[in-house]
N, C-alpha and C positions, 0 to 999 in steps of 0.2 A: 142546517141552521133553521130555526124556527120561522114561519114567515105569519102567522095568525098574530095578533095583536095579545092576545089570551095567552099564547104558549111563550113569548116573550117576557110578559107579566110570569108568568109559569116559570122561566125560567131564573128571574129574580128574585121570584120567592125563594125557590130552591136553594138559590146562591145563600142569602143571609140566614136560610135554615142552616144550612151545612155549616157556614163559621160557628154558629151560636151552637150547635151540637157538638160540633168540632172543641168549646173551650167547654162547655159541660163534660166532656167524656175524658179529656184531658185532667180536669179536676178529680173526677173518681179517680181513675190510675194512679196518680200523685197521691191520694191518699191511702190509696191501697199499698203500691210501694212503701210508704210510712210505714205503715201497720208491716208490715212483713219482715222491714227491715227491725222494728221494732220485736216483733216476737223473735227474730234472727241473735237479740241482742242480749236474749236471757232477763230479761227483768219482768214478772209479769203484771205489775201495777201499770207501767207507761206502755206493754204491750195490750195490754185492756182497754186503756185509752185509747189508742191507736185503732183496735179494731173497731172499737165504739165509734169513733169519727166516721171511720173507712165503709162500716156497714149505711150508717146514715148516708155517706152522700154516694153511695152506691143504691140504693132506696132513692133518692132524689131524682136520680138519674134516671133510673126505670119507671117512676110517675112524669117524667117528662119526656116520655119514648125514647131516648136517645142511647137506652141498652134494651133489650129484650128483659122484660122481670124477671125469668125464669133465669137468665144469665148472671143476674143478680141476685138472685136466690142462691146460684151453684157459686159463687165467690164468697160468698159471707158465709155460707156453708162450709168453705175450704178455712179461713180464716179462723171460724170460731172454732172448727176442730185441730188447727195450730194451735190455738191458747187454748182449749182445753190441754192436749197434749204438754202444752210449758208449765198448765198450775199443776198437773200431775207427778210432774216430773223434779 
């Protein structure tokens, strides 16, 4: 257990980092599932949307630390070459 005055504080901040990361990161996923389920569903105008949203707050996420950007690069990467894949098809 912490005993410094500072590493207490320290350990507070942490606390209320981790929830508020915790429901931003929660958010992406929820909308990445969207979009998946959506390209899953064959229609590619609502799965366009779908990626469109999912990219943005996956983008969000990673100007807010709370992904790695490069991990958010490799999912919209995955995503937009699903819908490429469904207008092609």
């Amino acid at each position: 257990m912490a005993n410094t005055r500072s590493a207490k504080k320290r350990i507070r901040q942490n606390e209320k980092r981790r929830v508020r990361n915790q429901s931003d990161r929660t958010r992406a996923r929820n909308y990445v599932r969207r979009a998946r389920a959506a390209l899953e569903s064959g229609d590619p105008e609502a799965a366009s949307a779908a990626v469109r949203l999912a990219a943005s707050e996956l983008d969000r996420a990673a100007t807010k630390g709370v992904i790695h950007s490069k991990n958010a690069a490799r999912r919209k990467g995955r995503l937009m070459k699903q819908l490429a894949a469904l207008a092609k098809a």
